[in-house]
LUMVO-627316 format. One record per atom (N, C-alpha, C): x, y, z. Coordinates in steps of 0.2 Angstrom, whole numbers, plus 2048, in hexadecimal, padded with zeros to 3 digits. Example, Ala and Ser with C-alpha at 12.3 -4.5 7.8 and 13.67 -1.06 7.14 Angstrom:
8427E4827
83E7EA827
8427F0827
8407F5823
8447FB824
840800827
This chain:
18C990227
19098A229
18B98522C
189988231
184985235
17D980230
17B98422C
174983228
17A97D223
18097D221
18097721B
182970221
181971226
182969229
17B96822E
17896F22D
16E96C22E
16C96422F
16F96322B
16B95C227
16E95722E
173958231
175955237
17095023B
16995523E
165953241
16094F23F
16294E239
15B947236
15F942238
164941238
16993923A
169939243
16A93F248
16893E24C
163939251
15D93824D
156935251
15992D24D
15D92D24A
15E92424A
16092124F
15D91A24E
15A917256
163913257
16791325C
16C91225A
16E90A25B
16990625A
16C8FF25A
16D8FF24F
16890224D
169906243
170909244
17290D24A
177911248
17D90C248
18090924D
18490624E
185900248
1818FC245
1838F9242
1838FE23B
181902239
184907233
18C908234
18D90A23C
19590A23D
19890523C
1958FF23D
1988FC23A
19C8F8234
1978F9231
1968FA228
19D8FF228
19C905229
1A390B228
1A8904227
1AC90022C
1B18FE22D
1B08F9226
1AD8F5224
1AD8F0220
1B08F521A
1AC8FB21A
1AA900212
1B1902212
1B6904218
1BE907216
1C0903216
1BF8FB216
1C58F6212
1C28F520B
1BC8F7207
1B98F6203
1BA8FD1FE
1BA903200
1BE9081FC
1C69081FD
1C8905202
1D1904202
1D49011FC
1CF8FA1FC
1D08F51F6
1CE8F81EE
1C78F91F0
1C58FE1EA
1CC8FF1E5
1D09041E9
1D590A1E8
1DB9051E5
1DE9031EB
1E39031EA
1E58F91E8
1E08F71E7
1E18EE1E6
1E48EE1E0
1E28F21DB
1E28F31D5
1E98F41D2
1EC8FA1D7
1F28FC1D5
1F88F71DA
1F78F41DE
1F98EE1E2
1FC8E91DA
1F68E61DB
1F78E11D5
1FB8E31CF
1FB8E91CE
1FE8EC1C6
2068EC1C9
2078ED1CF
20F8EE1D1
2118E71D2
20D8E21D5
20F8DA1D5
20F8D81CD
20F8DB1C9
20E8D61C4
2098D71BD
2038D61C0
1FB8D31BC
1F98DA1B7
1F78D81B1
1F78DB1AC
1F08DD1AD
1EE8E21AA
1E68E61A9
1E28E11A8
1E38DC1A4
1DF8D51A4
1DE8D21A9
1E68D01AF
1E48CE1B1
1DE8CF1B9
1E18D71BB
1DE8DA1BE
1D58DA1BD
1D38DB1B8
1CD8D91B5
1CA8D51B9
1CE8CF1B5
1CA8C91B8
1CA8C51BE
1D08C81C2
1D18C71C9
1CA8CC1CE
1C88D21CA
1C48D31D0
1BF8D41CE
1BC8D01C8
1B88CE1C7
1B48C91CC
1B88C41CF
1B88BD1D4
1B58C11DC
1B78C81DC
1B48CB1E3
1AB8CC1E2
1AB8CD1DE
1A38CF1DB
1A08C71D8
1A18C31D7
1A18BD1D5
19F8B91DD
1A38BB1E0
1A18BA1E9
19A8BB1EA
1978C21E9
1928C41EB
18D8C31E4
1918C21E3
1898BE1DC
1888BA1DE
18C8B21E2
18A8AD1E3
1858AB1E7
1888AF1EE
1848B11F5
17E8B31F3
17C8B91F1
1778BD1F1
1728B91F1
16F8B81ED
1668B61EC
1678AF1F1
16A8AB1F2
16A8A61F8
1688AB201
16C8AF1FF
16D8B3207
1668B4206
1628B9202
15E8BF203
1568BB205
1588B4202
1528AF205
1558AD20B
1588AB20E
15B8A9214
1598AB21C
1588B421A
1588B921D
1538BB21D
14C8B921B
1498BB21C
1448B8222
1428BD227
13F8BD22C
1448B9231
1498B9230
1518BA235
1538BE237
1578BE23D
15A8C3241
1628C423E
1618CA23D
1688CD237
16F8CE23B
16D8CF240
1758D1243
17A8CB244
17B8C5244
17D8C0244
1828BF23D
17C8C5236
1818C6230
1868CA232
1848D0235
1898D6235
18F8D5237
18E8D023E
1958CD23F
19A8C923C
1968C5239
1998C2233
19F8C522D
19C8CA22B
19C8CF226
1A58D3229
1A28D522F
1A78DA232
1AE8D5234
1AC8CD235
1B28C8237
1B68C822F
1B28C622A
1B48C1226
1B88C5220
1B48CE21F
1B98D0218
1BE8D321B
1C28D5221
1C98D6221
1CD8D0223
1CA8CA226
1CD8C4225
1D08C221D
1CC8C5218
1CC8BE212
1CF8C620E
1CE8CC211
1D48D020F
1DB8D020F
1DA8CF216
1E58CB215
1E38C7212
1E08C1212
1E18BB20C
1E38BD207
1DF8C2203
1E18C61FB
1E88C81FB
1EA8CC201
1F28CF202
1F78CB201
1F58C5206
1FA8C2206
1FB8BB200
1F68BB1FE
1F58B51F8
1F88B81F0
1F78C11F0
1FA8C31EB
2028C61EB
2058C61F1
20B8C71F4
2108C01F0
20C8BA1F2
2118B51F0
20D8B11EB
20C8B51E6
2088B21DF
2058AE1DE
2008AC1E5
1FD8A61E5
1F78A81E2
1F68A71D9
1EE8A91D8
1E88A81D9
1EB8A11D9
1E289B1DC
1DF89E1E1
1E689F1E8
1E48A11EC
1E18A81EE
1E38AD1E9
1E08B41E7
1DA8B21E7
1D78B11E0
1D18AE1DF
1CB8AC1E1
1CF8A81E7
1CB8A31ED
1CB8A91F2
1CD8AD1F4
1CD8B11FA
1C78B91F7
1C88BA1F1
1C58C01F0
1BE8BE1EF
1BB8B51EA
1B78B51E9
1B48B41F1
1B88B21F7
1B48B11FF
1B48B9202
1B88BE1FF
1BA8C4203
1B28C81FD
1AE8C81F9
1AA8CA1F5
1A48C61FA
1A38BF1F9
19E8BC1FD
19C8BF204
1A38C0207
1A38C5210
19D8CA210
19F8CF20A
19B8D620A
1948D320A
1928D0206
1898D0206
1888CD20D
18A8CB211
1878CA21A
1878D221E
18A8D521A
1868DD21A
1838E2216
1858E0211
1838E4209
17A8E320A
1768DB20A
1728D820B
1708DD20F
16F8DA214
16A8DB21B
16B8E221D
16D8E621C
16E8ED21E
1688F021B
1678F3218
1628F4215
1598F2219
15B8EB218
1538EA21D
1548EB222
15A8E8226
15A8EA22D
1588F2231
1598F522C
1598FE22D
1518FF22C
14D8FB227
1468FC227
1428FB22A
1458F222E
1408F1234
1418F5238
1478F623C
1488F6242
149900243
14690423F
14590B23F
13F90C23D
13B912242
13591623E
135918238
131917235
13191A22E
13592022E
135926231
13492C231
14092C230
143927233
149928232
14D92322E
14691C228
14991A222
14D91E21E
14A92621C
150925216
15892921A
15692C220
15C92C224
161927224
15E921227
16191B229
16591A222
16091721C
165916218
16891B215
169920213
16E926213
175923214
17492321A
178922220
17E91E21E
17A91921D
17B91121B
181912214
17E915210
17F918209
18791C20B
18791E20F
18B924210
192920212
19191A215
197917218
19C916214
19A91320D
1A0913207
1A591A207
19F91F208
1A4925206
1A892920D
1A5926213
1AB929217
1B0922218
1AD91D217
1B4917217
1BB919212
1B791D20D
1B991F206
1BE927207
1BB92920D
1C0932212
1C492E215
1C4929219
1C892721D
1CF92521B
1CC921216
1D191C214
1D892120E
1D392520C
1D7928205
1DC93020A
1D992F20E
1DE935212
1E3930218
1E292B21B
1E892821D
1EC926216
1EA925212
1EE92120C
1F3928209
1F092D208
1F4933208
1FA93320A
1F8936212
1FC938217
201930218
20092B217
206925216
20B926210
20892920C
20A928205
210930205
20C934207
21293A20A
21993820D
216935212
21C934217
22092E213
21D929211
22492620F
22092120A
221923203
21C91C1FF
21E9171FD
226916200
22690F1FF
22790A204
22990D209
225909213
21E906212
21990C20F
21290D211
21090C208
213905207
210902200
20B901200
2068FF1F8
1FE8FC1FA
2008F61FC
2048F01FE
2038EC202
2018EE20A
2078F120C
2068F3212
1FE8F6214
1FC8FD20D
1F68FE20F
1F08FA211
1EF8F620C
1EA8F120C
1EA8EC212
1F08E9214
1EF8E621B
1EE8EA222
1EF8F0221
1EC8F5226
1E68F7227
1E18F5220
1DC8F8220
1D68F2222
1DC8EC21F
1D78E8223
1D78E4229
1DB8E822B
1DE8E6233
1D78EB236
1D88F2234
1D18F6237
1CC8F5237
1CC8F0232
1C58ED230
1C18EA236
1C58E7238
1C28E4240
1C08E8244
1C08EF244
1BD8F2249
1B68F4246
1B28F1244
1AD8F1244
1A88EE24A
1AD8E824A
1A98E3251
1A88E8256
1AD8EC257
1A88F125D
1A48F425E
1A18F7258
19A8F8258
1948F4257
1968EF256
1908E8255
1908E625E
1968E5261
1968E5268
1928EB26E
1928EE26A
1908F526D
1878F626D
1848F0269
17C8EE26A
17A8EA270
1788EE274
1758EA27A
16F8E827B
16B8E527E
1648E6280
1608E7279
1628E5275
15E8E626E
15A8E026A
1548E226B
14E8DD266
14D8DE25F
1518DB25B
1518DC254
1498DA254
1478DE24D
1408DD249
1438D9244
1408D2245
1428CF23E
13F8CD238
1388D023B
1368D0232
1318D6233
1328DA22B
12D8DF22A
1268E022C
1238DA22D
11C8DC230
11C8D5231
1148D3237
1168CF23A
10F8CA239
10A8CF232
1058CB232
1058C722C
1018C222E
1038BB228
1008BC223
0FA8C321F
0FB8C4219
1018C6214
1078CB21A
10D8CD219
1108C9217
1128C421C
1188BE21E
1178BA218
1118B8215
1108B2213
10E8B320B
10F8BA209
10C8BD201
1148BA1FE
1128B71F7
1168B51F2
11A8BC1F0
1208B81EF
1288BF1EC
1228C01E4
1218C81E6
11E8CB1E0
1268CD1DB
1258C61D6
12C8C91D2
12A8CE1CD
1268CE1C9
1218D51C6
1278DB1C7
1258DE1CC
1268E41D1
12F8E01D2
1328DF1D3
1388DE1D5
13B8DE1CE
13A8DB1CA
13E8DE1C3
13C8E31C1
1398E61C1
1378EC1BD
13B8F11C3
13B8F01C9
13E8F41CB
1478F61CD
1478EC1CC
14F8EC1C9
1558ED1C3
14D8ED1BE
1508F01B6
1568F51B5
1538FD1BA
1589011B9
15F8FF1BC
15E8FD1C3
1668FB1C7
16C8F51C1
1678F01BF
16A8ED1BB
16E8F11B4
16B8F61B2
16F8FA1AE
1738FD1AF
1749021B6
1789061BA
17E9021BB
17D8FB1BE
1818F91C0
1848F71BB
1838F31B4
1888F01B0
18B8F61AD
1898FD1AC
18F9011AC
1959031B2
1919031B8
1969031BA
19B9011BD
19C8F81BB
1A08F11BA
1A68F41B6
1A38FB1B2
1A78F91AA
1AE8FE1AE
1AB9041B1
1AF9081B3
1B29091BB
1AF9081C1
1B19081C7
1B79071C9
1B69011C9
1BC8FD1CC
1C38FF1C7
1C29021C1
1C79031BF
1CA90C1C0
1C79101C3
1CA9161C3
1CE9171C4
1D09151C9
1D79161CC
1DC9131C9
1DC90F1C3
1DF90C1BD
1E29121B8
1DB9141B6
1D791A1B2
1DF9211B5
1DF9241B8
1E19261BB
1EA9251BC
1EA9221BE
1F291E1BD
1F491C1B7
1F19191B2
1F49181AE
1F291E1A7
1EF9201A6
1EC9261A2
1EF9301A6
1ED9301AA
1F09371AE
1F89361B3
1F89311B4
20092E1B8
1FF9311BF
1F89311C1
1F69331C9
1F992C1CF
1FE92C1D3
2009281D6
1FB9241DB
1FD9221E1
1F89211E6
1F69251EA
1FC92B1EC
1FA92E1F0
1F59341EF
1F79371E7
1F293A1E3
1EB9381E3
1E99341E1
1E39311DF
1DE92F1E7
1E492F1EB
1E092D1F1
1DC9321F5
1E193A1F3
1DF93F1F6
1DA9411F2
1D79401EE
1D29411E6
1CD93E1E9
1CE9381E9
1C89331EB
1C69341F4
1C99391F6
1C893A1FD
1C49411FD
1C69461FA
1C19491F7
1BA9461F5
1BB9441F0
1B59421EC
1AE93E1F1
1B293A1F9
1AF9351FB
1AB93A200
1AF943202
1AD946204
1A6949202
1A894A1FB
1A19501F6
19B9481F9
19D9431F5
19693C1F8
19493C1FD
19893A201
19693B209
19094120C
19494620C
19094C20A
18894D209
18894A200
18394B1FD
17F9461FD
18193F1FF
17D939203
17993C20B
17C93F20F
179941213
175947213
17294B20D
16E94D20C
16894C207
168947207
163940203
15B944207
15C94120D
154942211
15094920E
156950211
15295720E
150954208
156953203
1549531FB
14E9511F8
14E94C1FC
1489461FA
14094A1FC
14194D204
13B94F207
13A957201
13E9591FE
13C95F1FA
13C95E1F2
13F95B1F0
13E95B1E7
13E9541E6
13C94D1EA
13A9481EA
13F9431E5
13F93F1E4
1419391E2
13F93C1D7
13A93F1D4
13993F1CF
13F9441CB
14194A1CF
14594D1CE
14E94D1CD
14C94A1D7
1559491D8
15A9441D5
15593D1D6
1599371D1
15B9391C9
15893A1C6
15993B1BF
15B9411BD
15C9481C1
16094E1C0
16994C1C3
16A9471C7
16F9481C9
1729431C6
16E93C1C5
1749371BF
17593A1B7
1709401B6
1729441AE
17A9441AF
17994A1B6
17F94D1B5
18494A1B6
1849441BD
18A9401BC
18C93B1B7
18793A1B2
1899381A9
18D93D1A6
18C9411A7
18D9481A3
1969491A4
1999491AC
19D94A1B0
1A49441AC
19F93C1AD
1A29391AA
1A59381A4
1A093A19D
1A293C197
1A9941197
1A994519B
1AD94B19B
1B494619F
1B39431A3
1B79411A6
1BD93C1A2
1B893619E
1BB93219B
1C0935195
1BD939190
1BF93E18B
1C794018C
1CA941193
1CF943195
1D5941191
1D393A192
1DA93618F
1DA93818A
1D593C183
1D993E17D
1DD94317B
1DD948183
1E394B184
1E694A18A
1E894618C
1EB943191
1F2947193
1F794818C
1FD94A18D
1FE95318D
1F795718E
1F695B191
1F695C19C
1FA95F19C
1FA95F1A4
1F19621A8
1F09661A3
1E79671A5
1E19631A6
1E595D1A3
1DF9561A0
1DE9531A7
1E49521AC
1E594E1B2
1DE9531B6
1DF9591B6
1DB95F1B9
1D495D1B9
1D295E1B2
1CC95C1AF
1CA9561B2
1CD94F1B1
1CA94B1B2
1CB94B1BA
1CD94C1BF
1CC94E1C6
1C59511C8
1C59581C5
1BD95A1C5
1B99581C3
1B99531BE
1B294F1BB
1B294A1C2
1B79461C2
1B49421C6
1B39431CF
1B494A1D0
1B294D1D7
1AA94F1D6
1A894F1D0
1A19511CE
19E94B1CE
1A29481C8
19E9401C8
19B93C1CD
19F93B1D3
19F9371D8
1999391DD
19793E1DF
1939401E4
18B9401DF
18C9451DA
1859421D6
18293A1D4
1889371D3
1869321D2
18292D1D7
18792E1DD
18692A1E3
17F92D1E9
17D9341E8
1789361EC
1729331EA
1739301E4
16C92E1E2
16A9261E3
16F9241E6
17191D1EA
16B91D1F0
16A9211F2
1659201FB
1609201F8
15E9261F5
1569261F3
15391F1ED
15891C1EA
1569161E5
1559121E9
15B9111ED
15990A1F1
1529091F5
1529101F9
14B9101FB
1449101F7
1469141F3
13F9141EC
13F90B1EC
1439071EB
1439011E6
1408FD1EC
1438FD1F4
1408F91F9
1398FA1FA
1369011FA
12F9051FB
12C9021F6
12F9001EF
12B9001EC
1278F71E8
12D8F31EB
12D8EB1EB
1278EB1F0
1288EC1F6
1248ED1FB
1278E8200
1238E8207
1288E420E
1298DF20C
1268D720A
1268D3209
12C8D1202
12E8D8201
1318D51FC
1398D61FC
1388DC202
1408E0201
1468DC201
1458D6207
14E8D1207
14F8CD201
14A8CC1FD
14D8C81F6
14F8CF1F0
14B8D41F1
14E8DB1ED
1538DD1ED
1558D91F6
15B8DF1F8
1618DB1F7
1608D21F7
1668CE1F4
1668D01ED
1608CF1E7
1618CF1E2
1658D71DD
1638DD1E3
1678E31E2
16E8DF1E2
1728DD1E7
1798DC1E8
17B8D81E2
1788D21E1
1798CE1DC
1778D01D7
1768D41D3
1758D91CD
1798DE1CB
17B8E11D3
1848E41D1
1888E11D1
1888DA1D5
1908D91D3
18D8D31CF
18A8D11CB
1898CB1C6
18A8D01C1
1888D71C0
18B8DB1BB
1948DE1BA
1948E11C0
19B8E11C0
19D8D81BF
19D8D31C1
19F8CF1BD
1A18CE1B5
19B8D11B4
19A8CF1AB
19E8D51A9
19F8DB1AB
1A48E01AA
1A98E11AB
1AC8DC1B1
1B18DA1B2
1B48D61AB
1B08D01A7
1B58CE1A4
1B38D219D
1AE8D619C
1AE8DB196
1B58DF195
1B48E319B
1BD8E519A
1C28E2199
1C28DB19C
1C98D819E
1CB8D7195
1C38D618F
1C28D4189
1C58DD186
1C08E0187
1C38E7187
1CB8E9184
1CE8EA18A
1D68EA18C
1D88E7184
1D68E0185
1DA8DC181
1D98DD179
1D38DF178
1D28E2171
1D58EA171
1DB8EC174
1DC8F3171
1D78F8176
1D18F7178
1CE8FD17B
1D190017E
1D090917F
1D390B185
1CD90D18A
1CE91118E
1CA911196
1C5916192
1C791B18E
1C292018D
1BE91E189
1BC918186
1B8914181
1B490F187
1B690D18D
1B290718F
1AE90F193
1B1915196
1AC91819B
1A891D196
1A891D190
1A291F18B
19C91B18D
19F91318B
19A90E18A
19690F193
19A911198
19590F19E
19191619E
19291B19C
18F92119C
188920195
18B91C18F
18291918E
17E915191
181913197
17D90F19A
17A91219E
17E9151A2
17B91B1A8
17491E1A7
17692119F
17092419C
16A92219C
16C91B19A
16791619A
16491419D
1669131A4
1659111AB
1609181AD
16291D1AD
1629251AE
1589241AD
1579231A5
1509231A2
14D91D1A5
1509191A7
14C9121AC
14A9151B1
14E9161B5
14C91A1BD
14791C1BC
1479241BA
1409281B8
13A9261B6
13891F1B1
13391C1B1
1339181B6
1369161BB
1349121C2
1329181C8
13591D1C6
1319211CD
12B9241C9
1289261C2
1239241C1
11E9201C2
11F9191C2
11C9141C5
11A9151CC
1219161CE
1209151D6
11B91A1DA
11A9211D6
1169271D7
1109251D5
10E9211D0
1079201CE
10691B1D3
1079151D5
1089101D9
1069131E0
1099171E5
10791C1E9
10291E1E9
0FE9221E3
0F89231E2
0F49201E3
0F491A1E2
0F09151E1
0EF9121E9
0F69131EC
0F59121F2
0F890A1F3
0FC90A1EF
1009031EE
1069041F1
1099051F3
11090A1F5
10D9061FE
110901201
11090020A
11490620E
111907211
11390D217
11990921A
């Protein structure tokens, strides 16, 4: 027992003005898998058609399309914490916004609040990232960001076993309305750990010499190493956001069902996220990344498939354990890419990478937000659009591996910054 939670003391040696705002990221990421979850099936009990849903949260991702490549030059060689609190004020504010805007059918106002409540996240989605690389020893980088990586999936523990245990005691007290305004009430407790940095000298830019500061954004190297995320991501626009749809409408798993699923599931990632460092430091990045997005292709395939026997009681089973398997392979390969694609742009490049990463997922989930919404309306069903993100995945899969190819010859060469 003791040897599977080893891995403990690689996150110990983080410097704790890194830790504190990673906690605080936690707090943004449980109103961000709350919503995930359950905005979806909100909206479907107020009213809004599969279409409409579609293209309503397409406008959160549309947020942080817009921001991103502005922010990611803005920030460089700035002091980041001034984002985090930003971040930690503004998406449980424009949370209630959405609440309450879809409560009394104001849709403009939806619209207006989700596309401000999307643009919130990138004042931390951004910056987190770099900030974890200046202001840490190399030696607790892929720690740190691990870390960072991992707060989706306990925001993701958290939120899906309070939502249970509401849903037990009384589900229609403890509605997704109720729950959603709760979640972003918590959200506010972020600020305490941003308050909690005393006496702290941020490092605001990666290195301080003016060969560094002053070398032109090598795009070269920045598209080829954005190639694979852009394909990752536009499949996974197609499918995400809509599982819990997946699920409810295909298996007839309720809320409180799917919650304890997805609480599991944030469990196996969380987990498997926090053991990124060993993985990395023993079978490297050539191995791990493309062994584990096979299988959670593979996972997916099996998953989707269910709906064409759906009206077997097994089917619900099945597609449970695919996606307890999906979720953790898919998502541990999250820490070591990002770090690969930052290491391998190099310093000078990483806050425009790391805007243009965010604006690449969600300008994708944009376009696959209204693919589906297109989808839906032609007749598709769910198991036909998460085919199409499992060729994608695959595709994405053969990209990665010739990027840590590169990145490994590059190294050699001694082009790789320390």
């Amino acid at each position: 027992m003791i040897r599977l939670f080893s891995f403990v003391k690689d996150y110990q040696k983080l410097e704790k003005p890194v830790m504190n705002v990673i906690l605080s990221e936690f707090f943004i990421q449980m109103v961000n898998a709350t919503f995930m979850n359950i905005l979806p099936l909100y909206m479907t009990r107020q009213g809004f058609s599969d279409e409409e849903i579609a293209l309503f949260i397409t406008f959160r991702f549309l947020g942080v399309f817009i921001l991103a490549l502005p922010l990611g030059k803005y920030i460089k060689g700035k002091n980041l914490m001034p984002f985090f609190y930003l971040s930690n004020i503004c998406v449980p504010f424009f949370g209630i916004g959405i609440v309450v805007a879809i409560t009394f059918k104001l849709k403009i106002l939806t619209l207006l609040c989700l596309l401000l409540w999307g643009a919130s996240f990138t004042f931390m989605q951004i910056p987190i990232s770099p900030f974890i690389l200046r202001n840490s020893v190399k030696e607790n980088h892929t720690a740190g960001i691990a870390l960072s990586y991992s707060t989706w999936s306990f925001g993701g523990i958290i939120s899906g076993v309070v939502i249970a245990l509401l849903d037990y005691i009384n589900p229609k007290l403890f509605n997704e309305q109720f729950i959603l305004l709760l979640f972003s009430i918590l959200g506010f407790g972020g600020i305490f750990f941003l308050l909690r940095i005393k006496d702290f000298n941020e490092i605001s830019k990666d290195d301080d010499r003016p060969l560094i500061k002053n070398k032109k954004t090598d795009w070269n190297l920045i598209v080829k190493a954005l190639i694979p995320t852009l394909i990752i991501a536009t499949g996974a626009g197609l499918t995400i956001p809509f599982i819990s749809l997946f699920f409810d409408k295909v298996h007839h798993l309720h809320k409180g069902g799917f919650s304890i699923l997805s609480s599991f599931a944030a469990v196996l990632v969380a987990y498997t996220a926090m053991l990124v460092p060993k993985i990395k430091k023993h079978i490297g990045y050539k191995i791990a990344v493309p062994t584990t997005q096979i299988l959670a292709v593979i996972s997916l395939v099996a998953l989707a498939t269910t709906q064409f026997y759906n009206q077997y009681s097994l089917a619900v089973v099945i597609a449970a354990v695919c996606y307890l398997f999906r979720q953790p392979l898919m998502n541990m390969a999250g820490p070591m890419t990002t770090e690969l694609v930052l290491n391998y742009v190099g310093k000078g490049n990483r806050e425009i990478t790391s805007a243009l990463t965010s604006a690449i997922w969600s300008g994708s989930w944009v376009l696959s937000g209204f693919m589906v919404k297109i989808l839906f309306s032609k007749g598709y069903q769910f198991v036909n659009i998460f085919l199409i993100t499992s060729l994608l995945y695959g595709f994405g899969v053969v990209m990665y591996y010739l990027l840590i190819l590169d990145y490994n010859k590059r190294e050699q060469q001694g082009l790789i910054e320390d």
